[in-house]
C-alpha positions as CSV (number, residue, x, y, z in Angstrom):
1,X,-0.7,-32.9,4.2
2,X,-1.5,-29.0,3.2
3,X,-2.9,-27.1,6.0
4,X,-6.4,-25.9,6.4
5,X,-7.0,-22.0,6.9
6,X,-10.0,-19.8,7.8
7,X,-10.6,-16.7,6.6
8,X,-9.7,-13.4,8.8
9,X,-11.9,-10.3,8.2
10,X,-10.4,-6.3,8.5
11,X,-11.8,-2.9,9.2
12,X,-9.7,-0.6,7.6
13,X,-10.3,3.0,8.6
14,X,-8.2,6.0,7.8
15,X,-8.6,9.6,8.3
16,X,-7.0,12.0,6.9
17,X,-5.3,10.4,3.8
18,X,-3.3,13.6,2.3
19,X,-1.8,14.7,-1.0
20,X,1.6,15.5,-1.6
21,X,0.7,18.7,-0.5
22,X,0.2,18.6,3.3
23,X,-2.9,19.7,4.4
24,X,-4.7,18.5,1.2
25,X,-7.5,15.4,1.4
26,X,-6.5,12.2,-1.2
27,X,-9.7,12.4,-4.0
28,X,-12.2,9.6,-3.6
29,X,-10.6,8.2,-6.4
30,X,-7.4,8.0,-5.7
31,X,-6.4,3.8,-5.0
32,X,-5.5,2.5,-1.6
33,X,-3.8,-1.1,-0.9
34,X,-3.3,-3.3,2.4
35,X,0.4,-4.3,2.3
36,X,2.0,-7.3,3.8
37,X,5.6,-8.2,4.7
38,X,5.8,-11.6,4.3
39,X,9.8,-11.4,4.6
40,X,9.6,-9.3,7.8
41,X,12.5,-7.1,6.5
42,X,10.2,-3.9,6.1
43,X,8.4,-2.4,3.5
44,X,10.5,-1.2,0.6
45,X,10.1,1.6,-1.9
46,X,6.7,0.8,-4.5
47,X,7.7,0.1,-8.0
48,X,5.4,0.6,-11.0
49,X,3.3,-1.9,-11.4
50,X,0.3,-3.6,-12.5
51,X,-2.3,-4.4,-9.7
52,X,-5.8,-5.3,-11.6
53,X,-5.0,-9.1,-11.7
54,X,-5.9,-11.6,-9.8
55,X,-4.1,-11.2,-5.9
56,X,-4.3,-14.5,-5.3
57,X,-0.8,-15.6,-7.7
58,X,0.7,-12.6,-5.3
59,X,1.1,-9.3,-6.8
60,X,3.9,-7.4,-4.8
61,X,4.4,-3.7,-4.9
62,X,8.0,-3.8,-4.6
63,X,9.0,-5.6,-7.9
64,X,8.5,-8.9,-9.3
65,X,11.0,-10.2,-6.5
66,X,10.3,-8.3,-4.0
67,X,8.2,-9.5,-1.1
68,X,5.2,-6.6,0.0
69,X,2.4,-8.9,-0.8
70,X,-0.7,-6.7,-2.1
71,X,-3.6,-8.4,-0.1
72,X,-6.8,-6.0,-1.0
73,X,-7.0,-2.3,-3.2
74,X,-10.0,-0.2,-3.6
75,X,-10.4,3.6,-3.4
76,X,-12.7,5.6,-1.1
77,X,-15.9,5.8,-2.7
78,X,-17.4,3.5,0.3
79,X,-17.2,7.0,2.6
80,X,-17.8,9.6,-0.1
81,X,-15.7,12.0,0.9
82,X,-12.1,13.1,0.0
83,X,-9.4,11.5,2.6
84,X,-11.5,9.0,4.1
85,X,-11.2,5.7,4.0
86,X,-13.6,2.8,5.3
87,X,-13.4,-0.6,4.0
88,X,-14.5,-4.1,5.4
89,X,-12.3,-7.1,4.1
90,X,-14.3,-10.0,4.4
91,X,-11.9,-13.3,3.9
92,X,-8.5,-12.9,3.6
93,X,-6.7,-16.1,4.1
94,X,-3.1,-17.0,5.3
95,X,-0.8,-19.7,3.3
96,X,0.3,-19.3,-0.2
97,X,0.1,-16.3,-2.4
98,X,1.8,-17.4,-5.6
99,X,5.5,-17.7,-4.2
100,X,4.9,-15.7,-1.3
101,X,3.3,-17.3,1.6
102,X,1.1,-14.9,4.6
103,X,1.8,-15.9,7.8
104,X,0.2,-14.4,11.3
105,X,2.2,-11.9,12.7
106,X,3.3,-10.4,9.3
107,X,3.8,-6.6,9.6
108,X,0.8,-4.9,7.7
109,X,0.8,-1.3,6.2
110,X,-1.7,0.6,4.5
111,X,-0.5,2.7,0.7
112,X,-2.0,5.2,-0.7
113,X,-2.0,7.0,-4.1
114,X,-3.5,9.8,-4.7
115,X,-2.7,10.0,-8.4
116,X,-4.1,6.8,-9.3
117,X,-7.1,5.7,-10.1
118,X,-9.1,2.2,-10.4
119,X,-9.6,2.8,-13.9
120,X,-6.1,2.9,-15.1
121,X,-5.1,-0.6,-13.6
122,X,-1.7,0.3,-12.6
123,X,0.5,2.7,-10.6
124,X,3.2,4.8,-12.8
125,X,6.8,5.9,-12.5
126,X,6.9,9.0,-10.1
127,X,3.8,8.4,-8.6
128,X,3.0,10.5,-5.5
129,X,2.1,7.8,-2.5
130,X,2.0,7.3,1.5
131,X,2.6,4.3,3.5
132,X,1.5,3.8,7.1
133,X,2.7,0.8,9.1
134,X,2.9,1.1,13.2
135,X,3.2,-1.8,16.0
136,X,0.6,-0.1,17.9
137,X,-2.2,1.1,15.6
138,X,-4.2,4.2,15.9
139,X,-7.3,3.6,18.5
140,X,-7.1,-0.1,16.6
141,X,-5.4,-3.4,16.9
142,X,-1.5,-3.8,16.0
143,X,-0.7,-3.5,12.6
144,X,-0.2,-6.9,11.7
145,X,-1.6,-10.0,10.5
146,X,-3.6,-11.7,13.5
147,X,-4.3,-15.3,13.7
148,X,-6.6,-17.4,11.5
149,X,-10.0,-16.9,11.9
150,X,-9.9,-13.1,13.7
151,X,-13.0,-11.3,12.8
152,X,-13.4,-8.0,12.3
153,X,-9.9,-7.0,12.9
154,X,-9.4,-3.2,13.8
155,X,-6.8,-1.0,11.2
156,X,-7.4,2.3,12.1
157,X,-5.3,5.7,11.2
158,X,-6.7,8.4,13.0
159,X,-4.9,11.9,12.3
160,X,-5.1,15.2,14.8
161,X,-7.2,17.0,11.9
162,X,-9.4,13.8,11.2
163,X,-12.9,14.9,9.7
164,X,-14.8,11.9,11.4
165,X,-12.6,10.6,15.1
166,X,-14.6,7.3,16.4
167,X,-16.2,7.5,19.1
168,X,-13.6,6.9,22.5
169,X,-10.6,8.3,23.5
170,X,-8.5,10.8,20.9
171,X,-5.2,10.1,22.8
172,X,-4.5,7.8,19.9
173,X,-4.6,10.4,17.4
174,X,-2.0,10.8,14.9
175,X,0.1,13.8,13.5
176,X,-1.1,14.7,10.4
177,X,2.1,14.9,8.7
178,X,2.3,11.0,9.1
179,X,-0.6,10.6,6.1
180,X,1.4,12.5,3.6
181,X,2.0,11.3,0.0
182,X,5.1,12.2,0.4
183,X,7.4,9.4,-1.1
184,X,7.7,8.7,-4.7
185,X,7.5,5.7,-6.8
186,X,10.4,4.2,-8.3
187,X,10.7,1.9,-11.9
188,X,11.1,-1.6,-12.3
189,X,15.3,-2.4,-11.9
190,X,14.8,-3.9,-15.4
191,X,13.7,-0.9,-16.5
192,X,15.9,1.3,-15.2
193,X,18.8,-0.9,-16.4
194,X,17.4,-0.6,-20.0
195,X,17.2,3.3,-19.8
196,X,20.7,2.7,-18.3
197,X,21.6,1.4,-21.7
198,X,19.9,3.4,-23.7
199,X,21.5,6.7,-22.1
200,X,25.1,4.7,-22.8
201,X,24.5,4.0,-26.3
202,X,23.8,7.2,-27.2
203,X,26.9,8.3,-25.4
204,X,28.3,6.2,-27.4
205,X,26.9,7.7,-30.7
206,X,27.7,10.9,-29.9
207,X,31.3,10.4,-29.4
208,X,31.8,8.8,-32.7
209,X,29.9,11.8,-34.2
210,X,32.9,13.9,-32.9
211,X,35.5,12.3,-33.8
């Protein structure tokens, strides 16, 4: 007999999201995902990839066989203003994602790309992005996936130079430098392999063409 599962509901809020350069707020129309580790063997490097499709057959953002399962995207046009993020997720449910299955307790993280954009439907070969994952979240809950039926679960990501701090203590501020696009996004292996090839061959060529 399948199990039954509720639905759990997130408040995601994140402030400052940067650029690659430090210091400078992610445009309101740059794209932002909710990760999850269904593997629990961290989060690995992003891979190109389409992610306007339907989440629900479990789109990952580590490859085709990788396991970051991309639960929600959007951008930041909810708050209006460059860096900021606030989002309400309303019924994310645990259990099967195509092949991939969310389970309570998986490790969460929260991706951003300044770069990208709704519009374009996928995220490119060395694309700028940040990725925040903690145990202990930023004046929030733990950075994981709680049990079924939470409501209203706190992600927040609070930095030092935050435009808009929530109201309560600011010991749970973060450094800035933590919401930095500062990684890079990698191709698919099978692509990479191909250009692998292609690169050969015309190794190859050339060397004929000498001799």
């Amino acid at each position: 007999m399948s199990t039954v599962y509720g639905t759990i509901s997130f408040d995601i809020q994140a402030d400052q999201l940067q650029t690659l350069n430090a210091g400078e707020a992610m445009p309101t129309t740059g794209v932002v995902m909710l990760l999850a580790d269904t593997d629990s063997n961290g989060f690995d490097a992003v891979e190109a990839f389409s992610f306007a499709e339907d989440l629900s057959t479990g789109i990952t953002a580590d490859g085709t066989s990788g396991d970051d399962l991309v639960l929600w995207y959007g951008d930041l046009s909810n708050s209006g203003m460059d860096g900021l993020l606030a989002a309400w997720l309303p019924s994310v449910s645990l259990g099967s994602y195509g092949s991939h299955t969310l389970s309570e307790g998986d490790a969460l993280a929260l991706a951003w790309f300044p770069e990208a954009s709704m519009a374009d439907g996928f995220i490119g070969v060395g694309a700028s992005y940040g990725i925040f994952s903690q145990a202990s979240g930023s004046l929030g809950s733990e950075w994981d996936v709680p049990a079924d039926g939470s409501s209203s679960y706190g992600l927040y990501a609070f930095t030092q130079n935050s435009i808009m701090l929530p109201s309560g203590p600011e010991s749970g501020a973060l450094d800035s430098g933590l919401l930095v696009a500062n990684l890079t996004t990698v191709p698919e292996p099978a692509s990479a392999a191909a250009l692998l090839g292609l690169v050969v061959l015309g190794g190859a060529l050339v060397r004929r063409r000498v001799r």
